[in-house]
Every structure is written in structure tokens, then in C-alpha cells.
C-alpha positions as a LaTeX table, in Angstrom:
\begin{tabular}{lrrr}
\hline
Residue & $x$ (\AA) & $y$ (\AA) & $z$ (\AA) \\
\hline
Unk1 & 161.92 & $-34.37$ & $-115.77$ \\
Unk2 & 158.87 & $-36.27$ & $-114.09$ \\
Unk3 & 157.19 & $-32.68$ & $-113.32$ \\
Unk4 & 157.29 & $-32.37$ & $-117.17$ \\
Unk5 & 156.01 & $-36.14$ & $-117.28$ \\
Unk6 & 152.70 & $-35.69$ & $-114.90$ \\
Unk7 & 151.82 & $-32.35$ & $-116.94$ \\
Unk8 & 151.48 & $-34.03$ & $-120.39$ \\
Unk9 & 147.60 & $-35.43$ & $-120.97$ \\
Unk10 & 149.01 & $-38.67$ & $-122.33$ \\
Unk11 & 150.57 & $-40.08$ & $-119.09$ \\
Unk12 & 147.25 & $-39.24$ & $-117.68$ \\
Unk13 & 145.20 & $-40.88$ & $-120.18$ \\
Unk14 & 147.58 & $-43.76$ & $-120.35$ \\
Unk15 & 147.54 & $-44.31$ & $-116.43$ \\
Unk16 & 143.38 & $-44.06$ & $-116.55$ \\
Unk17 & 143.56 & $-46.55$ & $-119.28$ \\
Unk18 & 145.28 & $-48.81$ & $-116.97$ \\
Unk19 & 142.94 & $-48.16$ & $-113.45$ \\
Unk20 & 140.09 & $-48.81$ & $-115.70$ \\
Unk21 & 141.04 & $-51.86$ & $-117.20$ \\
Unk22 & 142.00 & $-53.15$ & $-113.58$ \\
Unk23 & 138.66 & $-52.10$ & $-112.02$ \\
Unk24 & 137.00 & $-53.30$ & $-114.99$ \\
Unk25 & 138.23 & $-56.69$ & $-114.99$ \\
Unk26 & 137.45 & $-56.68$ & $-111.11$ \\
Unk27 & 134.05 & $-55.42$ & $-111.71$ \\
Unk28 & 133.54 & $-58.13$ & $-115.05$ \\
Unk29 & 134.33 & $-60.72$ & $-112.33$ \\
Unk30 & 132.23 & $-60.13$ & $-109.63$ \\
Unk31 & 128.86 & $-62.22$ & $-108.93$ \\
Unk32 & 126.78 & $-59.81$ & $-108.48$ \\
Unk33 & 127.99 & $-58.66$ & $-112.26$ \\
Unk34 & 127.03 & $-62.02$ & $-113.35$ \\
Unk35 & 123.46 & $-61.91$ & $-112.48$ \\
Unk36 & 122.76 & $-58.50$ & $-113.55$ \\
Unk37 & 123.99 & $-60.13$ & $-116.43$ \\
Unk38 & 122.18 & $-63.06$ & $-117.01$ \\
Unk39 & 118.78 & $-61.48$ & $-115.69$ \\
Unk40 & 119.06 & $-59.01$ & $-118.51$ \\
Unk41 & 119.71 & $-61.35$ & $-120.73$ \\
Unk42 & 116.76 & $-63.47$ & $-119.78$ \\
Unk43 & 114.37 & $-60.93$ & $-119.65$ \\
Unk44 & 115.45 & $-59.71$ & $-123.33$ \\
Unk45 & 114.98 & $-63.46$ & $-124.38$ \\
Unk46 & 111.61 & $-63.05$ & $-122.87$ \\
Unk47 & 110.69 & $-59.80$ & $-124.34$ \\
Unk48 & 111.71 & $-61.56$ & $-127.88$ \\
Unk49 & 109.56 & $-64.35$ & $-127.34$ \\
Unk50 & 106.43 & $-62.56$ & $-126.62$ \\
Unk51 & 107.22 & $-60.54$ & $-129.01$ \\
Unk52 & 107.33 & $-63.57$ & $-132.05$ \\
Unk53 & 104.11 & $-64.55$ & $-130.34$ \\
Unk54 & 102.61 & $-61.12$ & $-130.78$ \\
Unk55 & 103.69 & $-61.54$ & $-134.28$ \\
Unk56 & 102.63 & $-65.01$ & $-134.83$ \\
Unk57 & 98.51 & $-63.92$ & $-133.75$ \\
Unk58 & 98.64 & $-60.85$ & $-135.64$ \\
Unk59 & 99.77 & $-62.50$ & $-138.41$ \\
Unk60 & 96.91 & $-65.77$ & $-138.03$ \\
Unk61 & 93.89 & $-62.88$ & $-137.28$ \\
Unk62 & 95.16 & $-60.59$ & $-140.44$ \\
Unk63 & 94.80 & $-64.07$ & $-142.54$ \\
Unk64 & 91.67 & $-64.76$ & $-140.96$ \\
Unk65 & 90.46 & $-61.41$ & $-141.76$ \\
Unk66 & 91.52 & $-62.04$ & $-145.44$ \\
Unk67 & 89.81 & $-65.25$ & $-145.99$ \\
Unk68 & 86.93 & $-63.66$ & $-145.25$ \\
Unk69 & 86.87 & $-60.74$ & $-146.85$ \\
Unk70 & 87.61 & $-62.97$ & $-149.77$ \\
Unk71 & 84.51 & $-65.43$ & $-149.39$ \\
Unk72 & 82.35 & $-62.14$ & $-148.70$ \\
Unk73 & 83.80 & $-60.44$ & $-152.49$ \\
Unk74 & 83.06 & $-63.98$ & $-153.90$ \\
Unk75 & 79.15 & $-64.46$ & $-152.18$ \\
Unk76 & 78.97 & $-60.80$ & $-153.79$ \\
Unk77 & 80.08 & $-61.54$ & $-157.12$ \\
Unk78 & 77.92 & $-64.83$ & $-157.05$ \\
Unk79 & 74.86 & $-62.65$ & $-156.02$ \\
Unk80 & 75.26 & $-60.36$ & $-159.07$ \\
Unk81 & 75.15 & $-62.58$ & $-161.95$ \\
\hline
\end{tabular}
């Protein structure tokens, strides 16, 4: 009867499920874990702020760029008449 048992995938799977929630929670728990953790998370923090900054002077230079393109169509227009 347990021959038949170890042959069927299920026990298998079912007993993996079980080592790798045990290692897992082991591993989850661990210190080292924890700052792999929270250095990842700071550097993503930092990649997201420089990347709002990024944003923020493209965003100011393409206005810039604007206003003046719009003073140099009205100094044009001005010219003409």
C-alpha cells in the first residue's frame, strides 16, 4: 500500500509543497533576507525619485521651449503687419 503511495505524483507534489513552505518561511526570516530586502526596496525608491526629477526638468525645459517659440511666432506676426 505505501509503495503504491510514493509512486503517485501527488504525494510528491504535496510533500514538496510542504519542504518549501518550511524552507521558505526559514529563508523569509533570515537577516540577511531582510536587507536584500530593504536595499532593493530603497534603491527602487531611489530610481523613482530620480526618475520624477527627470520628469519634472523635462517637463520645465519643454515649457520653456514653448514660451519661446510662442514670443518668436508673435515678434513674427508683429513684424508682418
Amino acid at each position: 500500500m505505501w509503495k503504491d503511495c510514493l509512486k503517485c505524483d501527488r504525494v510528491w507534489v504535496f510533500v514538496g509543497g510542504i519542504a518549501a513552505a518550511v524552507i521558505g518561511k526559514k529563508v523569509l526570516k533570515s537577516p540577511k533576507t531582510r536587507e536584500v530586502c530593504v536595499k532593493t526596496v530603497a534603491q527602487a525608491m531611489k530610481l523613482h525619485q530620480d526618475a520624477q526629477t527627470t520628469f519634472a526638468n523635462i517637463k520645465e525645459e519643454a515649457e520653456d521651449i514653448c514660451f519661446d517659440a510662442k514670443q518668436e511666432a508673435a515678434a513674427a506676426c508683429d513684424c508682418q503687419q
